[in-house]
mmCIF entry with sequence, helices, sheets and N, C-alpha, C, O atoms, coordinates in Angstrom:
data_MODEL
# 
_entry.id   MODEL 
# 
_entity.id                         1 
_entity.type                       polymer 
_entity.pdbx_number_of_molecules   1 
# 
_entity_poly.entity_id                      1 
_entity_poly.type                           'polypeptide(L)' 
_entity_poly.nstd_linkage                   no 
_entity_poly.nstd_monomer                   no 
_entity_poly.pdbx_seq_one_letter_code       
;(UNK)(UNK)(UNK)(UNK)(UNK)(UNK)(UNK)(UNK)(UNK)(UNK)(UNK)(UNK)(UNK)(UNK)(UNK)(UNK)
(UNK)(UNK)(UNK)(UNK)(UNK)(UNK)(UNK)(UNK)(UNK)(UNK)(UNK)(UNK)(UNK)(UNK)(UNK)(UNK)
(UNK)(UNK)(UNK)(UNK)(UNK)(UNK)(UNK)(UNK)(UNK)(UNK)(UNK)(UNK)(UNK)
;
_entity_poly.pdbx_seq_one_letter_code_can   XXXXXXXXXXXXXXXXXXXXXXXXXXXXXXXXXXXXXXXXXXXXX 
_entity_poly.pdbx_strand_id                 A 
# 
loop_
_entity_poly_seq.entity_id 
_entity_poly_seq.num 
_entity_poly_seq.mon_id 
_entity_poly_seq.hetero 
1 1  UNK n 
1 2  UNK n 
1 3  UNK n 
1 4  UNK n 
1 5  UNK n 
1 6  UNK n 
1 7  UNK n 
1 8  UNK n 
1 9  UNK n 
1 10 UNK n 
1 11 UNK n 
1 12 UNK n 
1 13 UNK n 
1 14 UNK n 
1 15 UNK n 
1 16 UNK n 
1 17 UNK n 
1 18 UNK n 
1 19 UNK n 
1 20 UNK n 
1 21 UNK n 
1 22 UNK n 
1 23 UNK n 
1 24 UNK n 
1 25 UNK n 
1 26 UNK n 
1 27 UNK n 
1 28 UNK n 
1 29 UNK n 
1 30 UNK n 
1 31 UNK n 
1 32 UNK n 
1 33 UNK n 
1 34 UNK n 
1 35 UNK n 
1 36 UNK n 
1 37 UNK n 
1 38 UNK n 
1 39 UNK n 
1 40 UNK n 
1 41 UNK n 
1 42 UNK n 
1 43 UNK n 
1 44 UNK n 
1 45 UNK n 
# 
_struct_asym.id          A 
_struct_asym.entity_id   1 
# 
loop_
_struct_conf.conf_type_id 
_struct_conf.id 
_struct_conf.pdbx_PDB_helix_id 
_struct_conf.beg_label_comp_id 
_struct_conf.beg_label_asym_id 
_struct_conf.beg_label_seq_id 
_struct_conf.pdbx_beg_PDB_ins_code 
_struct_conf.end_label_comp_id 
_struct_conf.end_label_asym_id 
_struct_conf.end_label_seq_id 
_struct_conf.pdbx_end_PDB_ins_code 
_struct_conf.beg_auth_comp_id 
_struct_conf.beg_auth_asym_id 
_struct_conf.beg_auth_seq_id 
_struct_conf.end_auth_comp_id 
_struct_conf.end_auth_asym_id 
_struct_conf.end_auth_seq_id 
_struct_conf.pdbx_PDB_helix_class 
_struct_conf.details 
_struct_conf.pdbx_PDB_helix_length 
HELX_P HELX_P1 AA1 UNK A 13 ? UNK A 16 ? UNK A 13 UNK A 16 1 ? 4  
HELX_P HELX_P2 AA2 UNK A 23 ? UNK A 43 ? UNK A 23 UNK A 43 1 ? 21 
# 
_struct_conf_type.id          HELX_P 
_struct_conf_type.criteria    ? 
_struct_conf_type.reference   ? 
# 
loop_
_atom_site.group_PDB 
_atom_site.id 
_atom_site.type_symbol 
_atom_site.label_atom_id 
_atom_site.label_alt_id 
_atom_site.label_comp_id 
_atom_site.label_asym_id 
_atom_site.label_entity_id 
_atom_site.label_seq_id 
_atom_site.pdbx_PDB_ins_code 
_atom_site.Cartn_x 
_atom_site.Cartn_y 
_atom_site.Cartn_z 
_atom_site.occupancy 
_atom_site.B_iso_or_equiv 
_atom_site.pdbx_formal_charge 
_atom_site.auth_seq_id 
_atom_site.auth_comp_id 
_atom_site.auth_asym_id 
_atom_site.auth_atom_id 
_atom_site.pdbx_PDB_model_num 
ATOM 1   N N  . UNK A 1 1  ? 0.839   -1.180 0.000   1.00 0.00 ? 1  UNK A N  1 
ATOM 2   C CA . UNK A 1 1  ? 0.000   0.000  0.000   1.00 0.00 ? 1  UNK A CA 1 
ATOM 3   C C  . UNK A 1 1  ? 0.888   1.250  0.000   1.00 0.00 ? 1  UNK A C  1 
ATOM 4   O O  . UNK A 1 1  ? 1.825   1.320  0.796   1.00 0.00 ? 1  UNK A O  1 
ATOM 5   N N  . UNK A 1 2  ? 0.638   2.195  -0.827  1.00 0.00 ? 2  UNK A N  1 
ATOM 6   C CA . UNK A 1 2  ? 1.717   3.617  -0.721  1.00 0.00 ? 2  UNK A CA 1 
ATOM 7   C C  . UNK A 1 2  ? 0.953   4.257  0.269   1.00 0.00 ? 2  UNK A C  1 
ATOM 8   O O  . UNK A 1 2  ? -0.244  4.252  0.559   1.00 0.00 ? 2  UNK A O  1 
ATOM 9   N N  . UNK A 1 3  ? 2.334   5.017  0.876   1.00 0.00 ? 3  UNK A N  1 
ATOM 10  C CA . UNK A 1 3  ? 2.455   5.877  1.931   1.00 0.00 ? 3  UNK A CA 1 
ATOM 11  C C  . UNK A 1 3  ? 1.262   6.720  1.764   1.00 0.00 ? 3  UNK A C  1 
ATOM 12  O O  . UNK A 1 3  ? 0.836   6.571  0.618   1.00 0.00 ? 3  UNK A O  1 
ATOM 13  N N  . UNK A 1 4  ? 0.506   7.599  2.492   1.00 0.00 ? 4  UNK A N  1 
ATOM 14  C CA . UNK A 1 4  ? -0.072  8.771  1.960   1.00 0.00 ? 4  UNK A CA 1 
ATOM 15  C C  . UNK A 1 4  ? 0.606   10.149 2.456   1.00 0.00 ? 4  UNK A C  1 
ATOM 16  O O  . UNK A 1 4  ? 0.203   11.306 2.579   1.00 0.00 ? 4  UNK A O  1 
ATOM 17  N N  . UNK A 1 5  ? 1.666   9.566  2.653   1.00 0.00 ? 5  UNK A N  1 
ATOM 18  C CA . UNK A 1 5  ? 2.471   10.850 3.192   1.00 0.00 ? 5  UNK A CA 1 
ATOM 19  C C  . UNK A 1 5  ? 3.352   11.486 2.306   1.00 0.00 ? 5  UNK A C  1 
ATOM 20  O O  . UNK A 1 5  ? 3.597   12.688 2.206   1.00 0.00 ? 5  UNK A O  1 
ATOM 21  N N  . UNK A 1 6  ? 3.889   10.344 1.548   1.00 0.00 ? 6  UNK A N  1 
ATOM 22  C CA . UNK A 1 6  ? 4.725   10.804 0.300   1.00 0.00 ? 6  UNK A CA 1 
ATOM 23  C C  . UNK A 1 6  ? 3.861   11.151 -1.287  1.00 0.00 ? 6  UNK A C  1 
ATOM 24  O O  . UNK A 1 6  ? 2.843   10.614 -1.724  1.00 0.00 ? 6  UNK A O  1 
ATOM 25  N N  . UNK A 1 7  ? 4.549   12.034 -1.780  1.00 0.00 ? 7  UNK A N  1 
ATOM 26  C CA . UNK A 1 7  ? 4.051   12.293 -2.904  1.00 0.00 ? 7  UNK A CA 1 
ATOM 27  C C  . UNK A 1 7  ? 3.937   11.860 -3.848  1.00 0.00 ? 7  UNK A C  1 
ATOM 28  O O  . UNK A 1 7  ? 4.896   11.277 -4.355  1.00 0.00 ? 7  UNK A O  1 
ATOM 29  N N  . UNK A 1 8  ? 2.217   11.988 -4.770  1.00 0.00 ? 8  UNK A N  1 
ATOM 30  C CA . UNK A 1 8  ? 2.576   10.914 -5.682  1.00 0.00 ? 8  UNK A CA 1 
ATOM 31  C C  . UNK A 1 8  ? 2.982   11.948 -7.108  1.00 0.00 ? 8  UNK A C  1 
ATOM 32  O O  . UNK A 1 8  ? 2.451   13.036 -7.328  1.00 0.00 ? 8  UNK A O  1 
ATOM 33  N N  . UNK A 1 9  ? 4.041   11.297 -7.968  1.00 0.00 ? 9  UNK A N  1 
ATOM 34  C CA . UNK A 1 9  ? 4.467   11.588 -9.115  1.00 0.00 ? 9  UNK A CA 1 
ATOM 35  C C  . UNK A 1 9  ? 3.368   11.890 -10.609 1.00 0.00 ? 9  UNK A C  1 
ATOM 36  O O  . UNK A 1 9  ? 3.147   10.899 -11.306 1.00 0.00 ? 9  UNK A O  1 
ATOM 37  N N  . UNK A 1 10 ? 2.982   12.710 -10.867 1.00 0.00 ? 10 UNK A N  1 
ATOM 38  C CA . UNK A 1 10 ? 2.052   12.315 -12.315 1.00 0.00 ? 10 UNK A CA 1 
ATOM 39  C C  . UNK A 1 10 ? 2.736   12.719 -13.345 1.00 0.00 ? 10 UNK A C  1 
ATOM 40  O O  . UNK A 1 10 ? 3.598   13.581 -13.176 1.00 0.00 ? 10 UNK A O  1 
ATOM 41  N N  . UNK A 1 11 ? 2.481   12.160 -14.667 1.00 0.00 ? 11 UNK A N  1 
ATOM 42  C CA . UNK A 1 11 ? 3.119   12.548 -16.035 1.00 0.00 ? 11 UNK A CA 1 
ATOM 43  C C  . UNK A 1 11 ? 2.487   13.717 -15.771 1.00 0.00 ? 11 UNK A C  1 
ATOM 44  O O  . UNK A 1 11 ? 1.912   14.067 -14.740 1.00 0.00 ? 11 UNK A O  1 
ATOM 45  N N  . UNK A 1 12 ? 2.707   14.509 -17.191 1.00 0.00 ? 12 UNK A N  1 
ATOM 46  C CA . UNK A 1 12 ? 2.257   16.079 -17.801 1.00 0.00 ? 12 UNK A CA 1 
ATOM 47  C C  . UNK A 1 12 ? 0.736   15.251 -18.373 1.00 0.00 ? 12 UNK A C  1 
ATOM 48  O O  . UNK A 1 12 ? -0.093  15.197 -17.465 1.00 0.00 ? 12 UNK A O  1 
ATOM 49  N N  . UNK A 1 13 ? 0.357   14.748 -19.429 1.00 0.00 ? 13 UNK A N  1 
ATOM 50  C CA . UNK A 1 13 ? -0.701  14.474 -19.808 1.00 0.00 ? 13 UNK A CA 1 
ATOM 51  C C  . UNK A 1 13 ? -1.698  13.906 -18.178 1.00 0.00 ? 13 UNK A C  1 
ATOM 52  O O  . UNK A 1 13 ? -2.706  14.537 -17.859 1.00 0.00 ? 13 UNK A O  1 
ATOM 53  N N  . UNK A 1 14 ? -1.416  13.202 -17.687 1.00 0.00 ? 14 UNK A N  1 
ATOM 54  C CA . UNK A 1 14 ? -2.354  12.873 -16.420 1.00 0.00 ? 14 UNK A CA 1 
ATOM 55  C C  . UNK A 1 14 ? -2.223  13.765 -15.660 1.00 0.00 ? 14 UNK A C  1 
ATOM 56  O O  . UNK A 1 14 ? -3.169  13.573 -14.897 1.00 0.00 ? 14 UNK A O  1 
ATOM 57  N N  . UNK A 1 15 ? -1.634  14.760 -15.260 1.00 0.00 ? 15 UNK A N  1 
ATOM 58  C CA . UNK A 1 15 ? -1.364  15.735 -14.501 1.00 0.00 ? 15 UNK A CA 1 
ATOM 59  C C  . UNK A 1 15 ? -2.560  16.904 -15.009 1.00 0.00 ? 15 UNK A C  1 
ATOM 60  O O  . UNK A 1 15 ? -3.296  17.544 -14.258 1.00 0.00 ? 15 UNK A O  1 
ATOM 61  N N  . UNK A 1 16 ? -2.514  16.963 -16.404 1.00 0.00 ? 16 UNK A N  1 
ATOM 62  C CA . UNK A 1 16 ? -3.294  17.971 -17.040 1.00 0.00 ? 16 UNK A CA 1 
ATOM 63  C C  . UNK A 1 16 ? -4.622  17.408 -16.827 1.00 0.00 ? 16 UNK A C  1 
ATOM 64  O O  . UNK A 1 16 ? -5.101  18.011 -15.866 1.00 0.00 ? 16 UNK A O  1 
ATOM 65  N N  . UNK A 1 17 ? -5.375  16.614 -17.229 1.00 0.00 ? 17 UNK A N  1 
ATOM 66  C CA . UNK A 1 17 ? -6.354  15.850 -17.307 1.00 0.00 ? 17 UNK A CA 1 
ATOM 67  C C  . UNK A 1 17 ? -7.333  17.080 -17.666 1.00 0.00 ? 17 UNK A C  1 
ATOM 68  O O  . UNK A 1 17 ? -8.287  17.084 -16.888 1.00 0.00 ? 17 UNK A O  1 
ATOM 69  N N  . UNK A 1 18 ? -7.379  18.017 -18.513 1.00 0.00 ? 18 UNK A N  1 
ATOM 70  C CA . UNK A 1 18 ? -8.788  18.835 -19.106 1.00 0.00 ? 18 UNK A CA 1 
ATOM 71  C C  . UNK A 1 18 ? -8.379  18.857 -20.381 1.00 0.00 ? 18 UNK A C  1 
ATOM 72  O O  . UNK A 1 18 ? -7.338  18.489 -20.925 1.00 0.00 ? 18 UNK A O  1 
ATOM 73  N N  . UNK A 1 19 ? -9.833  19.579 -20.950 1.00 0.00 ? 19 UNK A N  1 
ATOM 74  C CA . UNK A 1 19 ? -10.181 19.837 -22.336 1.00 0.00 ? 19 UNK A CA 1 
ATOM 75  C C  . UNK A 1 19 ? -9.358  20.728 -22.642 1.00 0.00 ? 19 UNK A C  1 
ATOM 76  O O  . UNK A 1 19 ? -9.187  21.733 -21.952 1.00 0.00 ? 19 UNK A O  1 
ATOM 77  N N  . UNK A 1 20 ? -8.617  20.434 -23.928 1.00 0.00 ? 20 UNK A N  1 
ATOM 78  C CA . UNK A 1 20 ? -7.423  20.968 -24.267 1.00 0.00 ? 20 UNK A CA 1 
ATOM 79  C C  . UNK A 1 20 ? -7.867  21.452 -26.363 1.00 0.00 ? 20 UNK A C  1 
ATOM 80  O O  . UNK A 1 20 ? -7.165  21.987 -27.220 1.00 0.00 ? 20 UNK A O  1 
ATOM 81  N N  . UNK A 1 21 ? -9.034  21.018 -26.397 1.00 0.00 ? 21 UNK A N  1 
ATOM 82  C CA . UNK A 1 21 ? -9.644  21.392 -27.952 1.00 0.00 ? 21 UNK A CA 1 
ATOM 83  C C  . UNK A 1 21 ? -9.791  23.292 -27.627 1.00 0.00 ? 21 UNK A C  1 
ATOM 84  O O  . UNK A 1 21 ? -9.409  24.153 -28.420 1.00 0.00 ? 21 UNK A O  1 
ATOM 85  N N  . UNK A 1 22 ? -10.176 23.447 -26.820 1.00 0.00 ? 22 UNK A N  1 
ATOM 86  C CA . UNK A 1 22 ? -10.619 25.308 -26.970 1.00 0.00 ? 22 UNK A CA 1 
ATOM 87  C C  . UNK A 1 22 ? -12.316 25.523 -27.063 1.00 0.00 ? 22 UNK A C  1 
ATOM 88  O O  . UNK A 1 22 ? -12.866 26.586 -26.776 1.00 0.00 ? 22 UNK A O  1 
ATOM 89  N N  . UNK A 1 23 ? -13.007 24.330 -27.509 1.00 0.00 ? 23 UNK A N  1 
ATOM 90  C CA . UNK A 1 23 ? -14.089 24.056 -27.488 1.00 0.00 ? 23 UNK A CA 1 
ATOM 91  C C  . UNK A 1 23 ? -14.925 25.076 -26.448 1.00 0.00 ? 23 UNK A C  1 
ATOM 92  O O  . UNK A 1 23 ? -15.846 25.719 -26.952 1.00 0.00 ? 23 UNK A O  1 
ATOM 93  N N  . UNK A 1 24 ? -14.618 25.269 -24.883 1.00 0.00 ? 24 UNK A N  1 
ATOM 94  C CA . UNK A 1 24 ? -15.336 25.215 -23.563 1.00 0.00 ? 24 UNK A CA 1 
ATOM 95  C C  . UNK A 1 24 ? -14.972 26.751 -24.123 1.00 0.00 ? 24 UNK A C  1 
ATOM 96  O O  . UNK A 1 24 ? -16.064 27.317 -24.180 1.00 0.00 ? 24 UNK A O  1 
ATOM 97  N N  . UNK A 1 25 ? -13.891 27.714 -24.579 1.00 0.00 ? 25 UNK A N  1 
ATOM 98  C CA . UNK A 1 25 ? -13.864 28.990 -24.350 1.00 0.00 ? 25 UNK A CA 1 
ATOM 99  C C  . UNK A 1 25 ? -14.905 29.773 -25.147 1.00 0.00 ? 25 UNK A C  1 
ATOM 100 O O  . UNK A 1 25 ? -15.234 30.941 -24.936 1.00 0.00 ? 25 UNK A O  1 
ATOM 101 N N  . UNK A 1 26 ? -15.578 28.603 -26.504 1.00 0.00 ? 26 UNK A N  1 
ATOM 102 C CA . UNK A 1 26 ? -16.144 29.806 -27.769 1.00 0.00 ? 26 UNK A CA 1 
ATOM 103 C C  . UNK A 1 26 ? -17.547 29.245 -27.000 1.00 0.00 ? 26 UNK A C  1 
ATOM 104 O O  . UNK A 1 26 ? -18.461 30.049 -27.180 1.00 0.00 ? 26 UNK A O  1 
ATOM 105 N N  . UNK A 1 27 ? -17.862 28.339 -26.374 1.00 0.00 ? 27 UNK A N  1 
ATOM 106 C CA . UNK A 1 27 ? -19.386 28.283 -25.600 1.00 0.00 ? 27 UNK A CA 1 
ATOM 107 C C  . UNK A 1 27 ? -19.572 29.140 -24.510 1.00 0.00 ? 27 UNK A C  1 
ATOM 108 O O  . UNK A 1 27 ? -20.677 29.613 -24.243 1.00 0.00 ? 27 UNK A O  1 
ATOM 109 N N  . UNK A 1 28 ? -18.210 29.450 -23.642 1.00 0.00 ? 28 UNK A N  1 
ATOM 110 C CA . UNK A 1 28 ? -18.438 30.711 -22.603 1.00 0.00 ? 28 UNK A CA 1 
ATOM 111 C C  . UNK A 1 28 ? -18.659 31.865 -23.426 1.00 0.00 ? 28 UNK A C  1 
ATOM 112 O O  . UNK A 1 28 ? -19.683 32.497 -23.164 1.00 0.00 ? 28 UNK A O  1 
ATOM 113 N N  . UNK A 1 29 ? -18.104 32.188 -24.143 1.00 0.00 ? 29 UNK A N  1 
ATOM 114 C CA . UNK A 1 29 ? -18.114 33.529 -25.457 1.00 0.00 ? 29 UNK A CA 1 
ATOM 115 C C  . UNK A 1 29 ? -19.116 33.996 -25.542 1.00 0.00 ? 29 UNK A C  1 
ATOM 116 O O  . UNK A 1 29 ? -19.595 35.044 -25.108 1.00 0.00 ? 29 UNK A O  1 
ATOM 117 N N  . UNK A 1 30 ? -19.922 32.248 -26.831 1.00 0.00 ? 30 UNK A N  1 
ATOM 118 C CA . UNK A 1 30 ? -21.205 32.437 -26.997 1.00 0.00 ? 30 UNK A CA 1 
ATOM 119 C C  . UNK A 1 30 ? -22.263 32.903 -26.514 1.00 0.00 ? 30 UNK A C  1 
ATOM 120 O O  . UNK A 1 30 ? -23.051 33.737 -26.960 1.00 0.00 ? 30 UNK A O  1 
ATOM 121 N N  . UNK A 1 31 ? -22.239 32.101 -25.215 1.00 0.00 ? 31 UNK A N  1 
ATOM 122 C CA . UNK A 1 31 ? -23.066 32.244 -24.214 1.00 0.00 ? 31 UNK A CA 1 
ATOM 123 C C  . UNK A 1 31 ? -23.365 33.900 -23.459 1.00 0.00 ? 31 UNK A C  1 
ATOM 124 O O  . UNK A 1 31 ? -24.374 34.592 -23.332 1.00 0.00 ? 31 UNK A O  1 
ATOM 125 N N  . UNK A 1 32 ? -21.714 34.085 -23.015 1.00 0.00 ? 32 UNK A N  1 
ATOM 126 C CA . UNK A 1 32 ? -22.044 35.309 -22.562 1.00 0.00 ? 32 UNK A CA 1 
ATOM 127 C C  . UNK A 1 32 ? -22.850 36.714 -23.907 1.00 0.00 ? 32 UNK A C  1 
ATOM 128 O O  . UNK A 1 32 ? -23.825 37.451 -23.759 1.00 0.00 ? 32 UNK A O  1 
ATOM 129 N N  . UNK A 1 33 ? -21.940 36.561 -25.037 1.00 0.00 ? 33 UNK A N  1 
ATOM 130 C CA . UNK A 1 33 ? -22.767 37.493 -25.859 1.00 0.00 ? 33 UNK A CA 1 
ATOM 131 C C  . UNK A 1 33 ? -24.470 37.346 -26.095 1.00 0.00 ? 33 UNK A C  1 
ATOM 132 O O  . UNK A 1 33 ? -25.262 38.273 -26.266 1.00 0.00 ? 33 UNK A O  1 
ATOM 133 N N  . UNK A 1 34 ? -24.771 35.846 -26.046 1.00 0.00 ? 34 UNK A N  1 
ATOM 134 C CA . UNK A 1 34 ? -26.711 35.947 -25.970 1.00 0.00 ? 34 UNK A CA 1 
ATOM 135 C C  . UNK A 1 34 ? -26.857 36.274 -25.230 1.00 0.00 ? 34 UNK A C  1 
ATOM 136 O O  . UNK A 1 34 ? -27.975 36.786 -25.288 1.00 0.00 ? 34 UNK A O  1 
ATOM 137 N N  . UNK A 1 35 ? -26.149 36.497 -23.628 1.00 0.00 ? 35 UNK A N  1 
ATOM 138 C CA . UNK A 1 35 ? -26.657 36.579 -22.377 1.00 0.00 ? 35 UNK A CA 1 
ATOM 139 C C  . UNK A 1 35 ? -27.161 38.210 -22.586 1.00 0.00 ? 35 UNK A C  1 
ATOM 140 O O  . UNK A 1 35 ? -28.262 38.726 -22.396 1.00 0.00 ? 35 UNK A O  1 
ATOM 141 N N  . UNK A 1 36 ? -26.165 38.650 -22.949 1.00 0.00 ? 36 UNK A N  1 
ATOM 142 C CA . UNK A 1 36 ? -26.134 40.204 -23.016 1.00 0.00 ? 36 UNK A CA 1 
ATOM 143 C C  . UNK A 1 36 ? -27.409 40.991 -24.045 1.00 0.00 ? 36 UNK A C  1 
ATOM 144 O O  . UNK A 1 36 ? -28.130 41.959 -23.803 1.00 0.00 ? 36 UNK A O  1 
ATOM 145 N N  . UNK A 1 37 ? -27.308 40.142 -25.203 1.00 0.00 ? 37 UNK A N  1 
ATOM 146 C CA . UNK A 1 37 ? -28.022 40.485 -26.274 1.00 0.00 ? 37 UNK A CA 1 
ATOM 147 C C  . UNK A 1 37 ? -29.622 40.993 -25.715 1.00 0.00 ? 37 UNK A C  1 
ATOM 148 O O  . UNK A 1 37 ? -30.234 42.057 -25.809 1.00 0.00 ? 37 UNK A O  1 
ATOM 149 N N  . UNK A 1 38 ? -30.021 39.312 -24.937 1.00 0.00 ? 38 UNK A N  1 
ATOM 150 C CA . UNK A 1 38 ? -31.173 38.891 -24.097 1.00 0.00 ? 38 UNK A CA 1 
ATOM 151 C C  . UNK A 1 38 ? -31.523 40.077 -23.084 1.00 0.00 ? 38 UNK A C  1 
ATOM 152 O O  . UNK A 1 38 ? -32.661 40.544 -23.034 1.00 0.00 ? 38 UNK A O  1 
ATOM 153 N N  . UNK A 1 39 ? -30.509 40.521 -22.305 1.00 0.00 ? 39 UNK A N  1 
ATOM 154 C CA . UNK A 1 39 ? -30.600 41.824 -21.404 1.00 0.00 ? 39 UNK A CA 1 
ATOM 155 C C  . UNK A 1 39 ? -31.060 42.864 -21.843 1.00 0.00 ? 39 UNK A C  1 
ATOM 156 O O  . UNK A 1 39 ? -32.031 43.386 -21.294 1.00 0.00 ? 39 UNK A O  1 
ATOM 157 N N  . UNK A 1 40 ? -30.497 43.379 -22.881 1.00 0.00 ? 40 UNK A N  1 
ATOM 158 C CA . UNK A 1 40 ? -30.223 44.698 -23.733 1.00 0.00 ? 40 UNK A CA 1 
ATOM 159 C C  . UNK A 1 40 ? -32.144 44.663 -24.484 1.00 0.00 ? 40 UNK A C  1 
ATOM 160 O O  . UNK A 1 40 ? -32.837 45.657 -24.697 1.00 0.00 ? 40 UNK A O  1 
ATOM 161 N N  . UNK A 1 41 ? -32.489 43.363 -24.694 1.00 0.00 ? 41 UNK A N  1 
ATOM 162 C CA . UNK A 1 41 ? -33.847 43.929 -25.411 1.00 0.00 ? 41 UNK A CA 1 
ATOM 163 C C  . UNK A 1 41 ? -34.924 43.439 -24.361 1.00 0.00 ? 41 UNK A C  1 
ATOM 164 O O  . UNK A 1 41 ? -36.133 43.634 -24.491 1.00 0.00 ? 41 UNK A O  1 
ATOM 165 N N  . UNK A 1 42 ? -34.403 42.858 -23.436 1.00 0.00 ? 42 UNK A N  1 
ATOM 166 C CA . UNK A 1 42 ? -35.209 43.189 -22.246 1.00 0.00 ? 42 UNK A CA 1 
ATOM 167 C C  . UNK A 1 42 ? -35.815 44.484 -21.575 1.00 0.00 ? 42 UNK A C  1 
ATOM 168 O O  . UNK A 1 42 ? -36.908 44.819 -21.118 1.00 0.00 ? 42 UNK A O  1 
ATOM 169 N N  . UNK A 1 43 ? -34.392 45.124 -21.765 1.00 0.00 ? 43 UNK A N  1 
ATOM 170 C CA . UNK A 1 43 ? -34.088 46.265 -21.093 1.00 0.00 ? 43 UNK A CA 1 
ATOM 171 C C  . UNK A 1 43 ? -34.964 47.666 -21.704 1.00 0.00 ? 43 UNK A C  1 
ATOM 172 O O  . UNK A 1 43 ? -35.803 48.446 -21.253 1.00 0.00 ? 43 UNK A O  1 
ATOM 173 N N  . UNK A 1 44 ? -34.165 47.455 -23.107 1.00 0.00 ? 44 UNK A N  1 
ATOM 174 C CA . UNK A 1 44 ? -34.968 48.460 -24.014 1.00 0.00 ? 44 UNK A CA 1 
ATOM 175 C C  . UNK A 1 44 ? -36.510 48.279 -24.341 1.00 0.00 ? 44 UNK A C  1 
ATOM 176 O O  . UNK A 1 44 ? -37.236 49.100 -24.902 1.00 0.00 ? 44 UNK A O  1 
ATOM 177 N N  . UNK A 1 45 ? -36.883 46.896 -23.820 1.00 0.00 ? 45 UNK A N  1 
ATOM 178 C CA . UNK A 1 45 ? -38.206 46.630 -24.688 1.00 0.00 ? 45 UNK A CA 1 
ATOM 179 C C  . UNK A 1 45 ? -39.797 48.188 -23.709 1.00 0.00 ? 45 UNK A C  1 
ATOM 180 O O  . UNK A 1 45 ? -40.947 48.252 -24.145 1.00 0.00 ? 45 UNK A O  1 
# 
């Protein structure tokens, strides 16, 4: 059984373990610009 006192070692790829496509940044983007859009003719309506 390993220690839990000592540290455990990870590669760079298991170490990283996220979405690395760019995918997640143009859906926050997206998102936030409808968010705004949605406000704005709320606002004005």
């Amino acid at each position: 059984m390993n220690d839990p006192n000592e540290p455990t070692e990870l590669g760079a790829v298991d170490a990283r373990a996220g979405e690395t496509t760019g995918r997640v940044r143009y859906i926050l983007g997206i998102s936030l610009v409808l968010i705004i859009v949605v406000f704005a003719i709320l606002f004005f309506r």
